[in-house]
Structure formats: C-alpha cells, structure tokens
N, CA, C and O atoms as a GROMACS GRO file, in nm:
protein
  524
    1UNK      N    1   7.320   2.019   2.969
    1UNK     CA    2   7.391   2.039   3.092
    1UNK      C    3   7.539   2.056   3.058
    1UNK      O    4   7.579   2.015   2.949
    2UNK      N    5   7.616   2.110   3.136
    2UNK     CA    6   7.735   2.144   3.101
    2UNK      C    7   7.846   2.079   3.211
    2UNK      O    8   7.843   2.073   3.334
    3UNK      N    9   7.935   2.039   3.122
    3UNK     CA   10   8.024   1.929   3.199
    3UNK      C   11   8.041   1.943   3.332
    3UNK      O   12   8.078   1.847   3.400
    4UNK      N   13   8.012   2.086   3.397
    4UNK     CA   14   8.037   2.044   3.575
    4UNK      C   15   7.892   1.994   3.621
    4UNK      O   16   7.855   1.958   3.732
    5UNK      N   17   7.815   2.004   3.490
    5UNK     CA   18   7.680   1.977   3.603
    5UNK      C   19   7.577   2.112   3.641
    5UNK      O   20   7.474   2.122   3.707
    6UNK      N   21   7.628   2.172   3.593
    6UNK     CA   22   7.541   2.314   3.579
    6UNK      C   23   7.445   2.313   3.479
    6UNK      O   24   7.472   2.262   3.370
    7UNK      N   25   7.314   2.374   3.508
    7UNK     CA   26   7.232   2.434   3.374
    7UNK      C   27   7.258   2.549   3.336
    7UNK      O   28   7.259   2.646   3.411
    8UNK      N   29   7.287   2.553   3.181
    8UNK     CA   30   7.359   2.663   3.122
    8UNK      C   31   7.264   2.731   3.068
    8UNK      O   32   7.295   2.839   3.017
    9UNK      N   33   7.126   2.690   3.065
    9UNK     CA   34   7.062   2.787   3.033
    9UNK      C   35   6.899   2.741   3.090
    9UNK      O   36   6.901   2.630   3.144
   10UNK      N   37   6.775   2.802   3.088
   10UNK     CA   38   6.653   2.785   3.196
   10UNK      C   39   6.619   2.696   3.090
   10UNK      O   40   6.525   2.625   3.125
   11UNK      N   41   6.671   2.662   2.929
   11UNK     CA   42   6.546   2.633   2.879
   11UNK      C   43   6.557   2.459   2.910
   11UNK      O   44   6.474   2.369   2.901
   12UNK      N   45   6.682   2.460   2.944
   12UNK     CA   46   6.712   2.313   2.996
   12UNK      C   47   6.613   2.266   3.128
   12UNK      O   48   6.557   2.157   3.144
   13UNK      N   49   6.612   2.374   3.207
   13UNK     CA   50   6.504   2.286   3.329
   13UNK      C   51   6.364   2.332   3.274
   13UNK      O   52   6.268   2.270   3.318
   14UNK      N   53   6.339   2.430   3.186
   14UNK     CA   54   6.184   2.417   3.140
   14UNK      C   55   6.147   2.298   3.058
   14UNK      O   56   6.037   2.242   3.059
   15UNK      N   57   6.248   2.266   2.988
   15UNK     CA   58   6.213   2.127   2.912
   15UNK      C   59   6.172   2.005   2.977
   15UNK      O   60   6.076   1.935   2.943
   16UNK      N   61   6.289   1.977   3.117
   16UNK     CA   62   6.220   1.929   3.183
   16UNK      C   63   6.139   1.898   3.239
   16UNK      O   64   6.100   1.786   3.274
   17UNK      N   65   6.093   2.029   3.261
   17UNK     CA   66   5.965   2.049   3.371
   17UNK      C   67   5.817   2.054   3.280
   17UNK      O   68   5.704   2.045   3.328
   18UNK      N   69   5.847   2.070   3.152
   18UNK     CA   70   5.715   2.044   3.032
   18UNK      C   71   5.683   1.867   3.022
   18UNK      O   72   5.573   1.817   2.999
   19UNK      N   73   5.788   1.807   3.042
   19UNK     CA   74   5.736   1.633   3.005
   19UNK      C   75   5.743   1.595   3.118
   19UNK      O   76   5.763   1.475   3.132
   20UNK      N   77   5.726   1.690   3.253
   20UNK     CA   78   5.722   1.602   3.389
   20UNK      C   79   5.539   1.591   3.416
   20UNK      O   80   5.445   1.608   3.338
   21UNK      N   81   5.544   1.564   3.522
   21UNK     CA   82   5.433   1.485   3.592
   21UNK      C   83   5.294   1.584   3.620
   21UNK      O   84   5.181   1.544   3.649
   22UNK      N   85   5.345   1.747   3.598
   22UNK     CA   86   5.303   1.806   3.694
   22UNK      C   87   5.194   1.877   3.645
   22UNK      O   88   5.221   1.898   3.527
   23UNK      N   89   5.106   1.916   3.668
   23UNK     CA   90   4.969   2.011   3.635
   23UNK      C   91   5.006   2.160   3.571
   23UNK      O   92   5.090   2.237   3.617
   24UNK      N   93   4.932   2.181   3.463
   24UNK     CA   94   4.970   2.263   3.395
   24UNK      C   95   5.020   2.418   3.520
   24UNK      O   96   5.120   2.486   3.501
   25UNK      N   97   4.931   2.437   3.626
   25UNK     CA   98   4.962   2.531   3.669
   25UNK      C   99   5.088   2.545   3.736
   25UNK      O  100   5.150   2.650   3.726
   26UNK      N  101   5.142   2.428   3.818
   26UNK     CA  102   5.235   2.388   3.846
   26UNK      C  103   5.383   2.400   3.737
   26UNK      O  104   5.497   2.438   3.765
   27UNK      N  105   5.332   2.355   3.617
   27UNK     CA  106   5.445   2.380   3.520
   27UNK      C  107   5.460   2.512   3.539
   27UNK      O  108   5.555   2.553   3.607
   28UNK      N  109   5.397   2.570   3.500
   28UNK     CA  110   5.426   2.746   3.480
   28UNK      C  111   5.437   2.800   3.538
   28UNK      O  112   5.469   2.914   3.504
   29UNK      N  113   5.423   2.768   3.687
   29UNK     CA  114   5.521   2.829   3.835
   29UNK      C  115   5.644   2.789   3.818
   29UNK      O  116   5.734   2.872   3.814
   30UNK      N  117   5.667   2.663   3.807
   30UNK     CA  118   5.818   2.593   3.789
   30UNK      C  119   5.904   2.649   3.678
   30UNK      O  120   6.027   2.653   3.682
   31UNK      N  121   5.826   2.692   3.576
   31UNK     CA  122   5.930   2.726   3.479
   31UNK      C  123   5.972   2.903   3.546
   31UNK      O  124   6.081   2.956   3.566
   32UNK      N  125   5.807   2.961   3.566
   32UNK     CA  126   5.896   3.157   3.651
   32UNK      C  127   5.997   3.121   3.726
   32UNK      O  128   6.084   3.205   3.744
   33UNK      N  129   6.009   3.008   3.779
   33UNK     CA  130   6.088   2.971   3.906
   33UNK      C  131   6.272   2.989   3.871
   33UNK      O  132   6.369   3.053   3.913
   34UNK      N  133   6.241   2.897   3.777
   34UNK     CA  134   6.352   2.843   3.692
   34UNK      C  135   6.402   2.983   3.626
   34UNK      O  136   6.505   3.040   3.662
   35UNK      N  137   6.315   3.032   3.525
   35UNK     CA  138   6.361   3.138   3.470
   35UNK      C  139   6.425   3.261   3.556
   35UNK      O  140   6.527   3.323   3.525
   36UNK      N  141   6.327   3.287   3.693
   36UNK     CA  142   6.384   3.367   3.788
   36UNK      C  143   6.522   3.325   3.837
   36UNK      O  144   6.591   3.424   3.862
   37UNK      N  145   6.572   3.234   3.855
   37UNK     CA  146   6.655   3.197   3.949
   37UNK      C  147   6.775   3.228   3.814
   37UNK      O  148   6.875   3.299   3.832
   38UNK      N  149   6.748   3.173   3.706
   38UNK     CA  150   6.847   3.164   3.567
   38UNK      C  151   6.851   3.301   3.577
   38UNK      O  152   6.965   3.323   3.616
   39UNK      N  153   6.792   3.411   3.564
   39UNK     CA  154   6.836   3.555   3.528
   39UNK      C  155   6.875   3.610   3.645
   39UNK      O  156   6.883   3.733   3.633
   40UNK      N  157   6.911   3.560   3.784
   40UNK     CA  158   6.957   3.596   3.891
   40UNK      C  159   7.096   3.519   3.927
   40UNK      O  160   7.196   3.564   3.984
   41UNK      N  161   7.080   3.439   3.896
   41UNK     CA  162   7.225   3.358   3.942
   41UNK      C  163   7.298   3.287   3.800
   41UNK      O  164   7.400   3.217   3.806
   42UNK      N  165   7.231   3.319   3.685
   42UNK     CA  166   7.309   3.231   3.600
   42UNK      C  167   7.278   3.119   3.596
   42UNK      O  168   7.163   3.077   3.605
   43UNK      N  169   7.382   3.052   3.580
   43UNK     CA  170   7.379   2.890   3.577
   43UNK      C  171   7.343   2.857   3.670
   43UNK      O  172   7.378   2.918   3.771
   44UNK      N  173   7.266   2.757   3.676
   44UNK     CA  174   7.202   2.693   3.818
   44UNK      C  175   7.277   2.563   3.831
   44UNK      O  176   7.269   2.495   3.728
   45UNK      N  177   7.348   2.508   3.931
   45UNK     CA  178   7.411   2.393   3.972
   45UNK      C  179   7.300   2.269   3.964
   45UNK      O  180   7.189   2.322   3.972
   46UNK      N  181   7.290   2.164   3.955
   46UNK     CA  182   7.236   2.050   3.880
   46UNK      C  183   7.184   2.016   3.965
   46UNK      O  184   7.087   1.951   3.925
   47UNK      N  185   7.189   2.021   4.146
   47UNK     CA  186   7.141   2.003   4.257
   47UNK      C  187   7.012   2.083   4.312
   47UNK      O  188   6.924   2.052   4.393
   48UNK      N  189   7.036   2.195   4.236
   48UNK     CA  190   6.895   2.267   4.197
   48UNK      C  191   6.806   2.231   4.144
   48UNK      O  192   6.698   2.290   4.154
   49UNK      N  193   6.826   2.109   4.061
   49UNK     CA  194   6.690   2.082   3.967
   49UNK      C  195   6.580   1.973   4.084
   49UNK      O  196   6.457   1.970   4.074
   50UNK      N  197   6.642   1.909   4.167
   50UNK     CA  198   6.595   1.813   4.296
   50UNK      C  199   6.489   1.912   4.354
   50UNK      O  200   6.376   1.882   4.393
   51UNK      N  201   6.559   2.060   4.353
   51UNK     CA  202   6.483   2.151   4.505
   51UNK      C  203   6.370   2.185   4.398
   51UNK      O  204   6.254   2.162   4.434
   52UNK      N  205   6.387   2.228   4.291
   52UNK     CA  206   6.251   2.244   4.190
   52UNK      C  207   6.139   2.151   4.191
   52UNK      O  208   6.018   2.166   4.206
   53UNK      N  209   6.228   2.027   4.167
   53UNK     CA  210   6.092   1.925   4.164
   53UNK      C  211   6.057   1.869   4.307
   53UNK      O  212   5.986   1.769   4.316
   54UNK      N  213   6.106   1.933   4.423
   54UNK     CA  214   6.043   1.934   4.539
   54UNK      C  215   5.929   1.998   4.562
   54UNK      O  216   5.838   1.967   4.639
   55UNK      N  217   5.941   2.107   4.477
   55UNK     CA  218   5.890   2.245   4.543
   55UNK      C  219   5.717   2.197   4.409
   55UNK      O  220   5.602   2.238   4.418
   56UNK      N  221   5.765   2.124   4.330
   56UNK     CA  222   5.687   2.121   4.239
   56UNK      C  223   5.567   2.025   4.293
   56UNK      O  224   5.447   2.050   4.292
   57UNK      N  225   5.640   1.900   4.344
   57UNK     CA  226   5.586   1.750   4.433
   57UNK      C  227   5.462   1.821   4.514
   57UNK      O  228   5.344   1.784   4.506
   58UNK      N  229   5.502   1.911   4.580
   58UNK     CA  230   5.487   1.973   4.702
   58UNK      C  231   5.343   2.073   4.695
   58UNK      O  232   5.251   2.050   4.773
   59UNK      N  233   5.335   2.176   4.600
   59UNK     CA  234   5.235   2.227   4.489
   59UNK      C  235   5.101   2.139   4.480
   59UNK      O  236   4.988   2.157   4.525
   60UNK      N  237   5.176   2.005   4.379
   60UNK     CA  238   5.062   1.975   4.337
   60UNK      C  239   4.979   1.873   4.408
   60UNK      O  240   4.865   1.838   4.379
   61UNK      N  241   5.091   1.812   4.551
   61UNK     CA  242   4.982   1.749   4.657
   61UNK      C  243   4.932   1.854   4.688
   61UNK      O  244   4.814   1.820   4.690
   62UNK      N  245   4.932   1.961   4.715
   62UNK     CA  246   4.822   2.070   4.808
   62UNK      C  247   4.726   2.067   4.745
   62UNK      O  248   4.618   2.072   4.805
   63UNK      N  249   4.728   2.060   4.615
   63UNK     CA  250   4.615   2.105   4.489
   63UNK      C  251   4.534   2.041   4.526
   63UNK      O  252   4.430   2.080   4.578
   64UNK      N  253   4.582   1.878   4.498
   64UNK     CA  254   4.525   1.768   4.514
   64UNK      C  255   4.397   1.712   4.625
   64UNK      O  256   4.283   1.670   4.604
   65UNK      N  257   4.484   1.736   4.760
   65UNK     CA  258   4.445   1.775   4.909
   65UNK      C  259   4.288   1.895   4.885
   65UNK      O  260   4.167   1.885   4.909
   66UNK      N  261   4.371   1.995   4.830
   66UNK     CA  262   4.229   2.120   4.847
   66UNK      C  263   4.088   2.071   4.768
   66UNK      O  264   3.970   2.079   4.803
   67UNK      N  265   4.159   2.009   4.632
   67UNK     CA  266   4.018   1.925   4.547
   67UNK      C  267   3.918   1.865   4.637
   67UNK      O  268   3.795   1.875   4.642
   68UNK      N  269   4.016   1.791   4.715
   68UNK     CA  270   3.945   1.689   4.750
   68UNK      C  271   3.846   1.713   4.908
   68UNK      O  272   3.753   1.655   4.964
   69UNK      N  273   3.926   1.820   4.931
   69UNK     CA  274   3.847   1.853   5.019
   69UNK      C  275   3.736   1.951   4.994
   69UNK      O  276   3.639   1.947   5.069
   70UNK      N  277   3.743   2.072   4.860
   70UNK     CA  278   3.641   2.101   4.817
   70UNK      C  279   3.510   2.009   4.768
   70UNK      O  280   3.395   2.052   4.752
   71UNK      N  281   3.549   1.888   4.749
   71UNK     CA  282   3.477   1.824   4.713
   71UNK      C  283   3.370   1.690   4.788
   71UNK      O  284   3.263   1.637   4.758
   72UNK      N  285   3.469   1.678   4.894
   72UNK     CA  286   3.435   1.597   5.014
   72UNK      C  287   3.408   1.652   5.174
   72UNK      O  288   3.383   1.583   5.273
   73UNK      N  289   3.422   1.808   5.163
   73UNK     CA  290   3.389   1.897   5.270
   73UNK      C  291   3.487   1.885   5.363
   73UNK      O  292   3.577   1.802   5.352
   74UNK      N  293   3.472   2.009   5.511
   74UNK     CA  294   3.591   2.024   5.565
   74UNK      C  295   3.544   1.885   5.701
   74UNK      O  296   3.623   1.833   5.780
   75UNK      N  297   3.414   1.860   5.688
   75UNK     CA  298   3.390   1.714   5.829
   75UNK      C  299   3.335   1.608   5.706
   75UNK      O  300   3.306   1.608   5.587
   76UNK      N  301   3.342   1.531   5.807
   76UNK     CA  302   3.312   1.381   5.739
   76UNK      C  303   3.140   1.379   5.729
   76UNK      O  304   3.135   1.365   5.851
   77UNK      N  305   3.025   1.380   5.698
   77UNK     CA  306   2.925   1.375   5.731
   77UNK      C  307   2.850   1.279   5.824
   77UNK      O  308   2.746   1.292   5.888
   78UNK      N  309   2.951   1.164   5.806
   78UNK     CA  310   2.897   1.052   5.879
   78UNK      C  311   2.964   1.051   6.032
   78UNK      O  312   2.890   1.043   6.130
   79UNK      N  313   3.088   1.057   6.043
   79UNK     CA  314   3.116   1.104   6.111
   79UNK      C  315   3.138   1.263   6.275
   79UNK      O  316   3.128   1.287   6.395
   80UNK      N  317   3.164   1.303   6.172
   80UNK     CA  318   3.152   1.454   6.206
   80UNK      C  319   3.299   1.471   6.220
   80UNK      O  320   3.333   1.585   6.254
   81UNK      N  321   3.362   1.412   6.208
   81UNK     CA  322   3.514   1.457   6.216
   81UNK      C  323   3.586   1.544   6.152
   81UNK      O  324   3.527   1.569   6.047
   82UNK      N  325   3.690   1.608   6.162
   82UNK     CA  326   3.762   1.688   6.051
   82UNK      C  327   3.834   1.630   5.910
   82UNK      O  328   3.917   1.565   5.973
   83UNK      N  329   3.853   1.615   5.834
   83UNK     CA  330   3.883   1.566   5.717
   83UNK      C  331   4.019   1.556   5.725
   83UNK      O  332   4.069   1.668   5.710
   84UNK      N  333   4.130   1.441   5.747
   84UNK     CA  334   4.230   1.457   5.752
   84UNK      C  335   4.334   1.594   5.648
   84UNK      O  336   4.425   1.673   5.674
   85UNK      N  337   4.257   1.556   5.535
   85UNK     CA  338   4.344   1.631   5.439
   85UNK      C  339   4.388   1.773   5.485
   85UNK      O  340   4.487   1.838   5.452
   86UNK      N  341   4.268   1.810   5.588
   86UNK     CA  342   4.352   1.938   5.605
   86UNK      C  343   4.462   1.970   5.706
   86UNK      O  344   4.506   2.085   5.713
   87UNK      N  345   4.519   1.844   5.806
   87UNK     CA  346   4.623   1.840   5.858
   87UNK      C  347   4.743   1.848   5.768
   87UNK      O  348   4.840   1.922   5.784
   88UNK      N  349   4.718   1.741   5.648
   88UNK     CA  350   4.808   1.767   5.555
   88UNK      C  351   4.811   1.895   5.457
   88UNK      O  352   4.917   1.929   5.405
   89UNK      N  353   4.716   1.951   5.440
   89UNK     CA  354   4.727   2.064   5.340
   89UNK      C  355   4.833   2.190   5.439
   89UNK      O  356   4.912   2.269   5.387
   90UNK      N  357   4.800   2.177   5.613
   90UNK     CA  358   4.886   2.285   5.650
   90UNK      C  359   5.035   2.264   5.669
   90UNK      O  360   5.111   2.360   5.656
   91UNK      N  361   5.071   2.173   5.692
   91UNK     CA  362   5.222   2.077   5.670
   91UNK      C  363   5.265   2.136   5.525
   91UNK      O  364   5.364   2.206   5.506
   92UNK      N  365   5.167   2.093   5.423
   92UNK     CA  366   5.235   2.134   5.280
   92UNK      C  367   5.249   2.303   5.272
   92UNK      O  368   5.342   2.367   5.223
   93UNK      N  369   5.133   2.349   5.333
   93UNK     CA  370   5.177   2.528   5.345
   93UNK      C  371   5.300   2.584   5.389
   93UNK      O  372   5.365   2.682   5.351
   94UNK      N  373   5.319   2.480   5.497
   94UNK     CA  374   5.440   2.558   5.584
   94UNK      C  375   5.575   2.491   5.507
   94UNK      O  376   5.674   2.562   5.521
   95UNK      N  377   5.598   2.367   5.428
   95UNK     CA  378   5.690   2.334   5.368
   95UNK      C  379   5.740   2.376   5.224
   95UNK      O  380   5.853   2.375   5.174
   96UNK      N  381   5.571   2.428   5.155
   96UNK     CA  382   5.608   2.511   5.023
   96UNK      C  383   5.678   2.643   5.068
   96UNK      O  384   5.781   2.669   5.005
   97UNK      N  385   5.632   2.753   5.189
   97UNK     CA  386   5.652   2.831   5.212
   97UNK      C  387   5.775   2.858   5.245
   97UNK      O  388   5.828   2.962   5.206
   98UNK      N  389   5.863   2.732   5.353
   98UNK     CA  390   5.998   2.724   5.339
   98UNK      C  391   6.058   2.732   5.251
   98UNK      O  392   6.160   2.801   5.246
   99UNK      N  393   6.010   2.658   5.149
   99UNK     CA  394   6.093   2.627   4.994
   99UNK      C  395   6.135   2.777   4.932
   99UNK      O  396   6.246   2.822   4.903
  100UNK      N  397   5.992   2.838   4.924
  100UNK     CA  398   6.030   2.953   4.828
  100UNK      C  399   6.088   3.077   4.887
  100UNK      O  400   6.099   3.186   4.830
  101UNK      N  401   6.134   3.035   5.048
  101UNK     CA  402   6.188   3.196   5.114
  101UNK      C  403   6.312   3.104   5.043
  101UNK      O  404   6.357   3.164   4.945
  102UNK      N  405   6.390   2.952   5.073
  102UNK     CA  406   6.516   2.936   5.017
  102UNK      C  407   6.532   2.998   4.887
  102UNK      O  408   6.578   3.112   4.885
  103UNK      N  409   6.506   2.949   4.791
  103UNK     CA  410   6.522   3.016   4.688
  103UNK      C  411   6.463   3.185   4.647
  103UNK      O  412   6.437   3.246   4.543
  104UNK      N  413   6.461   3.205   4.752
  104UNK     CA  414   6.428   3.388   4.778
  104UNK      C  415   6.335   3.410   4.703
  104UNK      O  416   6.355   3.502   4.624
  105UNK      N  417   6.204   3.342   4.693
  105UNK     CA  418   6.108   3.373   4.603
  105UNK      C  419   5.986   3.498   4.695
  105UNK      O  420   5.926   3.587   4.636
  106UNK      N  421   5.976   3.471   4.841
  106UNK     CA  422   5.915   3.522   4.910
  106UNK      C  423   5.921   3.681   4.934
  106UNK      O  424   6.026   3.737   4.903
  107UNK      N  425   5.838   3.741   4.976
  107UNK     CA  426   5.839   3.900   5.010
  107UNK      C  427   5.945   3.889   5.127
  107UNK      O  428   6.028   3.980   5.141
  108UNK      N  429   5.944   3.775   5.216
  108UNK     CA  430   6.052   3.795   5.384
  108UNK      C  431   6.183   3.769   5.337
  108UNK      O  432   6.287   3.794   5.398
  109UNK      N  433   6.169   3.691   5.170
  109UNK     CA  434   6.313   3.672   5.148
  109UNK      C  435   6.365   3.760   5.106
  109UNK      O  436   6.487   3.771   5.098
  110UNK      N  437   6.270   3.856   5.065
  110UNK     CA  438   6.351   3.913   4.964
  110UNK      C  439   6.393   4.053   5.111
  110UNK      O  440   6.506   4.102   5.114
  111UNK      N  441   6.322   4.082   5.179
  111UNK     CA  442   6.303   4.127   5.253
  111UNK      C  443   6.441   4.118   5.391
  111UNK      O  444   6.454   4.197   5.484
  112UNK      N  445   6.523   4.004   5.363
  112UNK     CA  446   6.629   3.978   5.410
  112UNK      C  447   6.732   4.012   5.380
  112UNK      O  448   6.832   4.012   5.451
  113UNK      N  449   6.722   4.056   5.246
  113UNK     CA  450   6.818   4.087   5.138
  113UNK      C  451   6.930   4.216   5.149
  113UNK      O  452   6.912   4.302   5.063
  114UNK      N  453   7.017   4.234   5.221
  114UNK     CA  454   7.074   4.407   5.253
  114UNK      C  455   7.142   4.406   5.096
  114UNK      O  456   7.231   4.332   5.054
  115UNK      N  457   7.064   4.516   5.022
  115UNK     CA  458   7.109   4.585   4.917
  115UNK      C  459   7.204   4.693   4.969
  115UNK      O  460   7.187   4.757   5.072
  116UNK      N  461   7.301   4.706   4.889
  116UNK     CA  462   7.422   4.874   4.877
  116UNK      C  463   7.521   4.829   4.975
  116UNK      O  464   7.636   4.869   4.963
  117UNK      N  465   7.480   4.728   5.097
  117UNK     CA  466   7.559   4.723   5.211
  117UNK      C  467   7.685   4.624   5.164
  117UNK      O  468   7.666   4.515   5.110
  118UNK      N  469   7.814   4.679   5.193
  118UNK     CA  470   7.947   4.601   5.169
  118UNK      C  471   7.906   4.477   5.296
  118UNK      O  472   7.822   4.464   5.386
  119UNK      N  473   8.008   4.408   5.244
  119UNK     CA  474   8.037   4.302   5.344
  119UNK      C  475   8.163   4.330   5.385
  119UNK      O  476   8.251   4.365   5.306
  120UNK      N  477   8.180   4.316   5.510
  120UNK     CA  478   8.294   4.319   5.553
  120UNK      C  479   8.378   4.231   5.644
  120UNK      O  480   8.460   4.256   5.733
  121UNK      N  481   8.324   4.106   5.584
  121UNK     CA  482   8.397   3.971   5.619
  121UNK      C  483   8.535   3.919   5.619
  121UNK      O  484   8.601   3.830   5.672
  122UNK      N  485   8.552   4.044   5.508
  122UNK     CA  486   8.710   4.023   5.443
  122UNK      C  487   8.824   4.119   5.567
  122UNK      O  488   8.933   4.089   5.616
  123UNK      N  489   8.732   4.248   5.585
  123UNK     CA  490   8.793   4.342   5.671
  123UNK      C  491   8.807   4.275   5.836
  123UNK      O  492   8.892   4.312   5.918
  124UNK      N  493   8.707   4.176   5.859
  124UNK     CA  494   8.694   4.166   5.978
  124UNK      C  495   8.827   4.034   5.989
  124UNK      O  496   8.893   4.039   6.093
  125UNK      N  497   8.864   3.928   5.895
  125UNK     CA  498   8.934   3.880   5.896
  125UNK      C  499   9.091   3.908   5.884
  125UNK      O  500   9.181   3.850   5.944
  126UNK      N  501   9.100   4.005   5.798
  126UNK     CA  502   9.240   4.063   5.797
  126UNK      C  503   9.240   4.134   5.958
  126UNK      O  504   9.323   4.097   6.042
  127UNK      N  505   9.158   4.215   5.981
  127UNK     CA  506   9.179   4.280   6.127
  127UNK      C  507   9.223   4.145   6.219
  127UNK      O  508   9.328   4.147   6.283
  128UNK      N  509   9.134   4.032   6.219
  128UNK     CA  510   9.188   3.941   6.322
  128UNK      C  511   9.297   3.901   6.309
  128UNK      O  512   9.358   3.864   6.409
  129UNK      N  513   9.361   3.894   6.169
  129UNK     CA  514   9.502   3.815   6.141
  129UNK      C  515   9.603   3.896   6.136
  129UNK      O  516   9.714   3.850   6.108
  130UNK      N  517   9.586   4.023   6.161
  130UNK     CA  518   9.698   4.117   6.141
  130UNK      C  519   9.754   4.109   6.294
  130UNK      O  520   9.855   4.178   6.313
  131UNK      N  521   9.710   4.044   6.395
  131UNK     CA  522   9.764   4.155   6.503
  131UNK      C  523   9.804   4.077   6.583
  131UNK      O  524   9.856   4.117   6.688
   0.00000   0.00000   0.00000
C-alpha cells in the first residue's frame, strides 16, 4: 500500500483476496474485479478494498443459500412452506446487483456511461460567475 492509502498495484488486493475466506469461484471474480477496476482507474483508494470484500461476503452467502436450497428443495416437505432461504437469496440478488452497477461492472452501468461527451460544468459555472 502506498503511504496515502492507495493500492498501487491489483496484485496487492489479489493477494489479499487469495488468503481470504472466500470460495474459489468467488476469488476469481474478486480478483477480474480488482484487476478491472486497477486498469481503469489506477490506484484504487484503500476504502475500496471494504466494497470488494462486501461484494465478495455477499457472492458467497448466495452460493451458500442456493446449495442449500438445491439440496433441501424450494418447500419444506413437512410443512409445505416456502424455504426461507429464498427470501434471502432475492435480497442478496438485488444487493450484489447494486454493488456491481457501483463499481460499473454492469451492462446499465456501463450503459450510463456518456462517452466523447465534454462536460460542461466548468462552462456552466464560469457563465454563472461572470455576470
């Protein structure tokens, strides 16, 4: 890490993300993640590494959730009820899904994106202060 707190390079949060907690498939999303974001923005600020291992947390309860419900069905048998897990598996859909439009991983994010177009934030401010 580099004295402000930045990662100066991806292989710093892949290292991390190899001796963390997380399921191999999970690693290797986290590291495209990492690597994507490193060849797009550079250095990644150190506050970034939190939203990774959110996004990572987040992953591998769904996994977890879907196992278990592949494995324990979508009703209870004795019951007949619905299997909680899948209240939670759609909560985790809609919160991974947030995650990765933030970090513009999504087709809508990217999809938000105005390429070629100036900004003209600067123009609109001098116009207000000139007059």
């Amino acid at each position: 890490m580099t004295p402000s707190g930045a990662f100066n390079t991806n292989t710093q949060i892949i290292n991390i993300m190899v001796l963390s907690k997380y399921t191999n498939g999970t690693k290797k999303y986290l590291k495209a993640v990492a690597e994507y974001l490193t060849t797009k923005y550079g250095e990644l600020p150190a506050q970034w590494e939190q939203l990774i291992y959110l996004l990572g947390d987040n992953i591998d309860l769904y996994n977890q959730c879907k196992e278990s419900v592949e494995q324990n069905g979508i009703f209870d048998p004795t019951t007949g009820k619905k299997n909680p897990l899948l209240s939670t598996m759609k909560d985790l859909q809609a919160t991974i899904i947030k995650q990765v439009q933030h970090f513009g991983l999504s087709p809508y994010a990217v999809s938000k994106i105005k390429i070629g177009e100036e900004d003209s934030t600067d123009d609109l401010i001098e116009a207000l202060t000139n007059e």
